[in-house]
C-alpha positions as CSV (number, residue, x, y, z in Angstrom):
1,X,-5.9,-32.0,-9.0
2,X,-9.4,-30.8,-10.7
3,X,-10.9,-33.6,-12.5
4,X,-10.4,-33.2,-16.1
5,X,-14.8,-33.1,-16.4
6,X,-14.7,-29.7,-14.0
7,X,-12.4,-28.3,-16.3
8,X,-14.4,-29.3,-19.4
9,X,-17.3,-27.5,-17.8
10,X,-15.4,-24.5,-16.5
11,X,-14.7,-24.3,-20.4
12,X,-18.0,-25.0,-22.1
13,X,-19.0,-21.6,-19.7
14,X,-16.1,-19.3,-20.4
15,X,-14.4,-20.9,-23.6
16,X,-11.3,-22.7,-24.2
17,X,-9.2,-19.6,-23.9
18,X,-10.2,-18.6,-20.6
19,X,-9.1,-21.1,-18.7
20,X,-5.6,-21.4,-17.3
21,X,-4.6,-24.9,-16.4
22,X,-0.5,-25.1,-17.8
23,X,1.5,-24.9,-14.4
24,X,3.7,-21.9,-15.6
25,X,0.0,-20.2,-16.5
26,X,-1.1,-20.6,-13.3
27,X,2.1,-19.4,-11.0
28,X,1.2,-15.3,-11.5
29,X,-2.3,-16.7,-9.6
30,X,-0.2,-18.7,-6.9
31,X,0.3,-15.4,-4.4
32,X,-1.1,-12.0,-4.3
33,X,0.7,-9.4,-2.3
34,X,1.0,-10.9,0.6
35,X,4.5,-11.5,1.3
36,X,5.6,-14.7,2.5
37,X,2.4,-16.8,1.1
38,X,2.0,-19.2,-1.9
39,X,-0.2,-21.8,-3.1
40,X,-0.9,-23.2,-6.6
41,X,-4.5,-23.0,-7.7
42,X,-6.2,-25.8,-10.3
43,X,-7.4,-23.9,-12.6
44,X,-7.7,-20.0,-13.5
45,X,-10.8,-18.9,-15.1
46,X,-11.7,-15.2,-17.0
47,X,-15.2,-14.5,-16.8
48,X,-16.8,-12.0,-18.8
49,X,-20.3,-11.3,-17.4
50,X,-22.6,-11.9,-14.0
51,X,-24.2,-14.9,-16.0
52,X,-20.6,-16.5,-16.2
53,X,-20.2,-16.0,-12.6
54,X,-23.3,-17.8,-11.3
55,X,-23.2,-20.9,-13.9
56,X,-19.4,-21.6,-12.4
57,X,-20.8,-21.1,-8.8
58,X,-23.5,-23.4,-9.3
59,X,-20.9,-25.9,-10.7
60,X,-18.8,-25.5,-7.9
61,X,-21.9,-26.9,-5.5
62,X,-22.8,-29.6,-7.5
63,X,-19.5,-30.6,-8.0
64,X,-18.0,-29.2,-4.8
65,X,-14.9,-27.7,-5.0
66,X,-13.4,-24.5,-4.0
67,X,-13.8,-20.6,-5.7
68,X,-11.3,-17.8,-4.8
69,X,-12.8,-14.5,-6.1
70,X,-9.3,-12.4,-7.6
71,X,-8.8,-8.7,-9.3
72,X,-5.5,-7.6,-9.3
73,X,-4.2,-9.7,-6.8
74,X,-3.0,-6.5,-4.6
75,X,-4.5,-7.7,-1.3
76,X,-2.0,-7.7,1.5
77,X,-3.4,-10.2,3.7
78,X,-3.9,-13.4,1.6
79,X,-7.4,-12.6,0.7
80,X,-7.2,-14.3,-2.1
81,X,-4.7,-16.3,-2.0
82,X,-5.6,-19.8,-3.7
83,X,-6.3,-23.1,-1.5
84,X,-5.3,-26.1,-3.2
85,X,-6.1,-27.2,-6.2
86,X,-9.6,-24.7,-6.2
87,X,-10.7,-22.8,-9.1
88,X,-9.4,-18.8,-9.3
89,X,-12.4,-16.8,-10.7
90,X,-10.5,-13.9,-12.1
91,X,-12.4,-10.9,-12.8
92,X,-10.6,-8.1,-14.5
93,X,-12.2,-8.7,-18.0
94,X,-15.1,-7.4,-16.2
95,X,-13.8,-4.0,-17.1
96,X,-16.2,-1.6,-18.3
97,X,-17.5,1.7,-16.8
98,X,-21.5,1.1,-17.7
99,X,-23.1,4.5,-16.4
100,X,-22.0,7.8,-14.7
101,X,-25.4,9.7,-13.6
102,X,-24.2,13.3,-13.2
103,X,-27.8,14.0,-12.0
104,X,-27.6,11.2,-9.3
105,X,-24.0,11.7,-8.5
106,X,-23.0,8.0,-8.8
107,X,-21.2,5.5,-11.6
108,X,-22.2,1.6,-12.4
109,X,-18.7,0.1,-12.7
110,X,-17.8,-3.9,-13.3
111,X,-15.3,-5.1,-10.4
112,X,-12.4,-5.2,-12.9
113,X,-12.5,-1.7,-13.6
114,X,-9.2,0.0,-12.0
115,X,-9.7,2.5,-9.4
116,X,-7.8,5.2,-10.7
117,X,-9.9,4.8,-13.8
118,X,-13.1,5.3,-11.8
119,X,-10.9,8.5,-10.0
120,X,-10.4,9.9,-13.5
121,X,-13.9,9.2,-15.1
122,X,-15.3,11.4,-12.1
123,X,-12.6,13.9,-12.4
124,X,-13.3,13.8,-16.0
125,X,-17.1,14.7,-15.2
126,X,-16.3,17.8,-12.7
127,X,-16.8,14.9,-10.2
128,X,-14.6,13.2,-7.3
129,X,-14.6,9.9,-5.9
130,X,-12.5,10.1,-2.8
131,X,-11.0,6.5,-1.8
132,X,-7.4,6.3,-2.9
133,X,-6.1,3.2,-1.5
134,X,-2.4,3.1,-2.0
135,X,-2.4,0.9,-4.8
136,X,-5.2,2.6,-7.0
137,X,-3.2,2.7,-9.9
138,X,-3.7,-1.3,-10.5
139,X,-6.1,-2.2,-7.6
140,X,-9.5,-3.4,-9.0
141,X,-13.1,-1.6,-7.7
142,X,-14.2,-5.2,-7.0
143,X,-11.3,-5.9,-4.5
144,X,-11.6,-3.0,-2.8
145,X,-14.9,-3.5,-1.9
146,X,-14.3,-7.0,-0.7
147,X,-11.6,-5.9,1.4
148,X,-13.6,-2.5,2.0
149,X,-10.2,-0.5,1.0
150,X,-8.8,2.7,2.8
151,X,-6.6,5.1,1.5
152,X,-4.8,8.3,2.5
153,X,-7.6,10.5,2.2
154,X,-9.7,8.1,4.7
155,X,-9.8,10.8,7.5
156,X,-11.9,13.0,5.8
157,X,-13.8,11.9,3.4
158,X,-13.9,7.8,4.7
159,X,-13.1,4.6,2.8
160,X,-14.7,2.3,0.5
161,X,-17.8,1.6,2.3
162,X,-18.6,5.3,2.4
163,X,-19.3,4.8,-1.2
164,X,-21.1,1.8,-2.0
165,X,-24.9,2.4,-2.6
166,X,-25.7,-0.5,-4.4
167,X,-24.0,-4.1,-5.4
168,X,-25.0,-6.8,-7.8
169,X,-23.8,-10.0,-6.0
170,X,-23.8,-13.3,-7.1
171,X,-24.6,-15.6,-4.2
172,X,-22.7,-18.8,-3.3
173,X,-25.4,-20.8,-4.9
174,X,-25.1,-18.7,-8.4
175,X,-28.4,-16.7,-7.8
176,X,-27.9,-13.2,-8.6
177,X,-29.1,-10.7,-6.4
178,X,-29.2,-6.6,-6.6
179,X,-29.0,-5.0,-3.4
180,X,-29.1,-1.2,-2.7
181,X,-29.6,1.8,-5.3
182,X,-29.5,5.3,-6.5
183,X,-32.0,7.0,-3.6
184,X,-29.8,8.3,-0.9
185,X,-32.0,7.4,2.1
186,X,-33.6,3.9,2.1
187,X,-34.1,2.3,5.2
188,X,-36.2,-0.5,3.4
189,X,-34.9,-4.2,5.5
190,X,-31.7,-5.2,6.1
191,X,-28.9,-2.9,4.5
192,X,-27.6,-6.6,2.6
193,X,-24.7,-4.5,0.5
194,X,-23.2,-3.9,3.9
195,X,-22.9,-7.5,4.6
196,X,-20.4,-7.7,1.3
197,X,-18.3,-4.8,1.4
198,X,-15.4,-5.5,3.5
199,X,-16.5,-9.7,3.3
200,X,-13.4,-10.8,1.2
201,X,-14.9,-12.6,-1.4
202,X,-16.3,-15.5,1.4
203,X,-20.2,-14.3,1.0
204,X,-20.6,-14.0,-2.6
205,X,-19.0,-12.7,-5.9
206,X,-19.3,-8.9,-6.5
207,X,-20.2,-8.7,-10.2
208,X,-21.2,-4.9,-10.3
209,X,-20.5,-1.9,-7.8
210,X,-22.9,1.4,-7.7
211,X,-20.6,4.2,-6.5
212,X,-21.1,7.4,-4.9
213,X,-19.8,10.4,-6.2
214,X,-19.1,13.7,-4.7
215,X,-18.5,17.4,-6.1
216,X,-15.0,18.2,-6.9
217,X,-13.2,20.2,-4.4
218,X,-12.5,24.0,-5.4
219,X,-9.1,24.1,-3.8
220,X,-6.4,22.7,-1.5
221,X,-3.0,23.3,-0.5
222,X,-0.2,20.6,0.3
223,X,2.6,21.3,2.9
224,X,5.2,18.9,4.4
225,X,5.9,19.6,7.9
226,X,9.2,17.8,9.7
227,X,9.9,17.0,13.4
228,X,12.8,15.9,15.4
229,X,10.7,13.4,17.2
230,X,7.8,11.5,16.3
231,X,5.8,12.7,19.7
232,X,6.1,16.4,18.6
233,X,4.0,15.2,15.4
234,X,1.8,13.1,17.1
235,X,0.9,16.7,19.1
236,X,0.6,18.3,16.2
237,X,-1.7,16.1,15.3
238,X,-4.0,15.8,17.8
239,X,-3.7,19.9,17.8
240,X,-4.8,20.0,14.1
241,X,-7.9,17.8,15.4
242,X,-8.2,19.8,18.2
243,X,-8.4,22.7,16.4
244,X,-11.6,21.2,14.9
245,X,-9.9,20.7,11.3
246,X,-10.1,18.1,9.5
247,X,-7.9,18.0,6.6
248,X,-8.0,15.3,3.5
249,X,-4.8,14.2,4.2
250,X,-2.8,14.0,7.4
251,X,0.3,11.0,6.8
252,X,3.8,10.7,8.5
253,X,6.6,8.8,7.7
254,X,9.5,7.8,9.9
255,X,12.9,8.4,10.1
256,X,13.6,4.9,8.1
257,X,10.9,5.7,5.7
258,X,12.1,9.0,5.0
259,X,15.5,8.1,3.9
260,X,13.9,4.7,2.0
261,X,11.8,7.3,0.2
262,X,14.3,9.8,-0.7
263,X,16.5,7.3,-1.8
264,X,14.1,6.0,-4.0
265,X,11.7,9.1,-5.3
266,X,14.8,12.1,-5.0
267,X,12.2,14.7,-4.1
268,X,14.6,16.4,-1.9
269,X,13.1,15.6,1.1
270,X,14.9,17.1,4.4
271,X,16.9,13.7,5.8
272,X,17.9,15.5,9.8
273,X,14.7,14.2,11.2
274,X,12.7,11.3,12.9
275,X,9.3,12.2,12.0
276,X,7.6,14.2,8.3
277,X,4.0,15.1,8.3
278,X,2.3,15.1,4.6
279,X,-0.8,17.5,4.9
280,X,-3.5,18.6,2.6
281,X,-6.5,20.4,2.6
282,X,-9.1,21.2,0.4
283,X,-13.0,22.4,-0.2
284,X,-13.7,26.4,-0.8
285,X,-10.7,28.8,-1.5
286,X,-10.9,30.7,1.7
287,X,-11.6,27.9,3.9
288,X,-8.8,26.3,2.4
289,X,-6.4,29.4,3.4
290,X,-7.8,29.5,6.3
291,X,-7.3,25.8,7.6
292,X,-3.6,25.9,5.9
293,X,-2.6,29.0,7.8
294,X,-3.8,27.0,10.9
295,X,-1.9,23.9,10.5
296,X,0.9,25.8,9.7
297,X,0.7,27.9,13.4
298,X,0.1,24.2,15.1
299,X,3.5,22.3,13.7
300,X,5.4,25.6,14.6
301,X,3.9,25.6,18.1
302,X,4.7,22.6,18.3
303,X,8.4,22.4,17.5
304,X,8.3,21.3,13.8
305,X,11.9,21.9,12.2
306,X,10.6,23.0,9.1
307,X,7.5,23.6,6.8
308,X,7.5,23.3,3.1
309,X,4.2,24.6,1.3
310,X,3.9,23.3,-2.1
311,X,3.4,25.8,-4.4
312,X,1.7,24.3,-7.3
313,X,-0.2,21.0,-8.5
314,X,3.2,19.4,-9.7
315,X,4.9,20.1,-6.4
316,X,2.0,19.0,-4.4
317,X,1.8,15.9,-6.6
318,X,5.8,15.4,-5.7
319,X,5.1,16.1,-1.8
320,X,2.2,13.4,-2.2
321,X,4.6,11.2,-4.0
322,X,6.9,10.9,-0.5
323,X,4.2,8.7,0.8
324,X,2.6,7.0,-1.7
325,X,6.0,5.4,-2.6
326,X,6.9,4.5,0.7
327,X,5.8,1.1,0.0
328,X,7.5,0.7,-3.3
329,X,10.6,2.6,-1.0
330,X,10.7,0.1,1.5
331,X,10.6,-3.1,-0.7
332,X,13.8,-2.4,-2.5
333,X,15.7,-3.0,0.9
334,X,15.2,-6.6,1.7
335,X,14.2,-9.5,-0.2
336,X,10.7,-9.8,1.5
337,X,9.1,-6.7,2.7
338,X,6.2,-7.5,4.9
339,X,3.6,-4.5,5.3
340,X,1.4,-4.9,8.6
341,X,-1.4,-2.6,9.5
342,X,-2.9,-1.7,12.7
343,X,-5.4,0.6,14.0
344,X,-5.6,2.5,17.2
345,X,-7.7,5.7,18.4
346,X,-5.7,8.5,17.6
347,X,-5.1,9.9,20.9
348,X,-2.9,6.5,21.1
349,X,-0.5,6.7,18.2
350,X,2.5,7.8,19.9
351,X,2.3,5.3,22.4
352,X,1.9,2.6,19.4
353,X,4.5,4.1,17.8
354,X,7.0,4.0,20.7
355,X,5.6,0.2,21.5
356,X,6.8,-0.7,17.7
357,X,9.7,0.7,18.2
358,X,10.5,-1.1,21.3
359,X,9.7,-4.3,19.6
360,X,12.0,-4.1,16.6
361,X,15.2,-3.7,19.4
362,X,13.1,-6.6,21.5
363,X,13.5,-8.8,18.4
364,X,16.1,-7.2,16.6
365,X,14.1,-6.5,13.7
366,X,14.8,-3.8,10.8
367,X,10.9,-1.9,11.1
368,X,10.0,1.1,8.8
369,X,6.6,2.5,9.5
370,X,4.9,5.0,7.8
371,X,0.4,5.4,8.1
372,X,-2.4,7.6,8.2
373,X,-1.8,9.5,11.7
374,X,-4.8,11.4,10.9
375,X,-6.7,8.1,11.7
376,X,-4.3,6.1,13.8
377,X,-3.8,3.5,11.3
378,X,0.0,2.8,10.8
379,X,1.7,0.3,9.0
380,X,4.6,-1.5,10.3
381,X,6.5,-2.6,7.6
382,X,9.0,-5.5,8.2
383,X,12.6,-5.6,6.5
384,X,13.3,-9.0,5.8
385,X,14.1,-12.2,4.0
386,X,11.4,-15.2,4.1
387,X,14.2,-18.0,3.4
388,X,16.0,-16.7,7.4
389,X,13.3,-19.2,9.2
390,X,14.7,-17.7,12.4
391,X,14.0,-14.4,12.0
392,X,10.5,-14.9,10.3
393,X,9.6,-16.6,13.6
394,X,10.9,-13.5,15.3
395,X,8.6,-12.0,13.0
396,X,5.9,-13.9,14.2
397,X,6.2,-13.1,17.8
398,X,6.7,-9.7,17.2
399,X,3.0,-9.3,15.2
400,X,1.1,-11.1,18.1
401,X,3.3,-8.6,20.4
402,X,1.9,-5.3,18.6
403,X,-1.3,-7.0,17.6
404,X,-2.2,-7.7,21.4
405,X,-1.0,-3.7,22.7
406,X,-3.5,-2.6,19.5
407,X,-6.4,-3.8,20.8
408,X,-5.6,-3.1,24.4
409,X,-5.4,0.1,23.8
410,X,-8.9,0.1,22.3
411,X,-7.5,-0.2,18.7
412,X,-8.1,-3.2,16.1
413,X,-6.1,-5.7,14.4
414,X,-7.0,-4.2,10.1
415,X,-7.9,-1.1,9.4
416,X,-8.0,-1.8,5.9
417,X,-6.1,-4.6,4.4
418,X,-8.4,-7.1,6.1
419,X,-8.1,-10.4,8.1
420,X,-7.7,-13.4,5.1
421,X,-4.9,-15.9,6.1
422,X,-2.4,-13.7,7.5
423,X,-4.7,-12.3,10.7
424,X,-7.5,-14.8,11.3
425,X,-5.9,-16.4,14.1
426,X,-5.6,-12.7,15.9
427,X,-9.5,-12.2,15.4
428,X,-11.3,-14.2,17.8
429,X,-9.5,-12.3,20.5
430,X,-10.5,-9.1,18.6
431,X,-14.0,-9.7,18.4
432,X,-15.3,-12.5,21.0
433,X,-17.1,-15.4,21.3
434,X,-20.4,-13.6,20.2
435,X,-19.1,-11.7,16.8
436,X,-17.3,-14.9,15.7
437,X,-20.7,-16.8,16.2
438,X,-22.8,-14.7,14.5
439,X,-20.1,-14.3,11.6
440,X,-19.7,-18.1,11.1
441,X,-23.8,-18.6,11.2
442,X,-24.0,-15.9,8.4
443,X,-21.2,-17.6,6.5
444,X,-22.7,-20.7,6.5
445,X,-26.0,-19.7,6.0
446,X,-24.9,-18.0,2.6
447,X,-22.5,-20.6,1.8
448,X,-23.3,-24.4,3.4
449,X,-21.1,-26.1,1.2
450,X,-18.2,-23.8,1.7
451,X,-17.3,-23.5,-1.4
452,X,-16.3,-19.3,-1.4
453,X,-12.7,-18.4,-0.3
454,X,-12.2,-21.1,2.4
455,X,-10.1,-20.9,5.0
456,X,-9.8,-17.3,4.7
457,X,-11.2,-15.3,8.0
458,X,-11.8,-18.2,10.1
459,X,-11.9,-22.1,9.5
């Protein structure tokens, strides 16, 4: 248990009211979405401002015990779930939108400000900000940083990192630092902000995030395509890519997935098939027509069953729909849904696709999967209950099965929910003796009392 004097400071900081210590407070702060995982923190603390965040973290060195950086707590690899008895520093009163620069094309956001809200700020403004992780609607800007969040329109316009320019951090030892800023070429030292982005909260606390912005896109045009096996869309694919297009969006859903969806969402999705490819394009009228037309010559060439173009906002937000909810789809199935992510080059996705499909019969395993195929990031979502021990063992094998084939076929073991508890025993093999050196130097460097996030990454 926290001694009653680190509580008594943790609320001479914040006040009384921001601190959580009643047991039934603190079990919404025992898991995030990580299925399967749960740990009871301390204490929970709200902090308000940067100033807050570095008097707690200089607190937690002189009295040495643990912080775990949380938003929203939508991380899906135990990023932050708690270790035992540490402090949660919970940052969504951090909330405010504190500048968009229409000249500069960027926004100053606090870490607790949601991401759709930063979406519709910039839409708001005739801007865009592109990143659209698949829980945007409650994720927090802070968390997607730390876990350097994806998101279905990653193939063309990139994730998180793609739109950092600048981060106030607070540093393990409470100083607070500023790294990075409006100028769009700086080659000044180190790029530090890189260090952070994508660090899961083990480096330092992200108190304030500068964002890029981009122009709004003129046009685009949704269309659903439908295959009677997944390798004719993987083709497709790799035609469209081929073809030197590059759309916004380029998802499929399985067989499994489809039904799940339909099921769930009723958008009258066509249910006679194994594979559905979501596509959208956008940018300038014409070349919007233009790609469109394109993609739609490729999935007929290549065998697609059927094409539906959506023709209107409202039916392209309803195509869009079949994949964002495939998640939500998915979950209602089984008592624990367990949503994996792996990465390979694209040329390799049908053979990762076959190879998970081989493993669920190996293990006997209920496996819906659904992903990015513009990117070769697909998520293998497992159908189960966490109280069958036998089968989560089965579970088990079956991860270090498909984990292994990803990175020998060149691939990697996140490509954007991140490593945290669930994958840090899969990345030494991923990234070698000299990565995992260099990582834990940095780590302790920053941190030599290891009191950020511990056990999270590597031990």
């Amino acid at each position: 248990m926290l001694a009653q004097e680190i509580i008594g400071n943790l609320q001479r900081i914040v006040g009384n009211k921001d601190v959580l210590t009643a047991k039934e407070d603190l079990i919404s702060y025992s898991f995030d979405g990580t299925a399967a995982m749960q740990q009871m923190p301390g204490c929970v603390v709200f902090v308000e401002s940067t100033q807050e965040v570095s008097e707690i973290l200089k607190l937690a060195n002189e009295k040495k015990f643990a912080v775990v950086t949380r938003g929203s707590g939508t991380g899906l690899s135990g990023g932050s779930l708690p270790s035992r008895d540490c402090v949660v520093m919970c940052t969504v009163k951090m909330d405010k939108i504190l500048e968009l620069d229409r000249a500069n094309l960027t926004m100053w956001v606090e870490p607790g400000v949601i991401t759709l809200q930063v979406a519709d700020a910039a839409l708001a403004a005739g801007l865009f900000y592109p990143p659209d992780p698949g829980s945007m609607k409650i994720s927090t800007i802070g968390g997607n940083v730390a876990e350097n969040s994806g998101g279905l329109r990653g193939l063309k316009y990139g994730i998180t990192r793609n739109y950092v320019m600048g981060l106030e951090v607070v540093l393990p030892n409470g100083e607070i630092m500023t790294t990075g800023n409006k100028c769009v070429k700086d080659v000044a030292g180190y790029s530090l902000k890189d260090i952070f982005i994508g660090s899961e909260g083990t480096l330092g606390v992200i108190t304030k995030v500068l964002l890029k912005l981009i122009p709004k896109p003129a046009a685009k045009k949704t269309m659903v395509a439908t295959f009677s096996q997944m390798d004719k869309a993987a083709e497709a694919v790799s035609a469209i890519i081929a073809a030197q297009i590059i759309p916004c969006t380029l998802e499929f859903l399985d067989r499994t997935t489809i039904h799940c969806v339909e099921d769930y969402a009723k958008i009258g999705l066509p249910l006679d098939c194994e594979a559905l490819l979501l596509m959208e394009t956008d940018g300038h009228p014409a070349a919007v027509a233009d790609e469109a037309a394109k993609m739609e010559q490729i999935c007929r060439e290549k065998g697609c069953m059927e094409l539906r173009i959506a023709a209107n906002d409202e039916e392209a937000n309803k195509l869009a729909t079949a994949r964002r909810s495939a998640f939500s789809a998915l979950a209602r199935l089984s008592p624990t849904t367990i949503l994996e992510d792996a990465t390979v080059p694209r040329s390799e996705l049908a053979q990762m696709i076959r190879f998970v499909d081989a493993i669920a019969k190996k293990y006997k395993l209920r496996i819906g999967t659904f992903g990015h195929m513009g990117d070769g990031n697909l998520h293998p979502t497992f159908l189960t209950d966490e109280r069958n021990k036998e089968e989560m063992h089965r579970i088990e094998e079956a991860f270090k099965e498909i984990f292994d084939e990803a990175i020998r076929l060149g691939g990697t073991i996140t490509g954007e929910h991140g490593v945290g508890v669930a994958k840090k025993s899969f990345l030494p093999k991923f990234l070698g003796e000299a990565q995992m050196r260099v990582s834990r130097d940095l780590r302790r460097t920053l941190d030599p009392n290891g009191i950020l996030n511990p056990g999270k990454m590597f031990d």
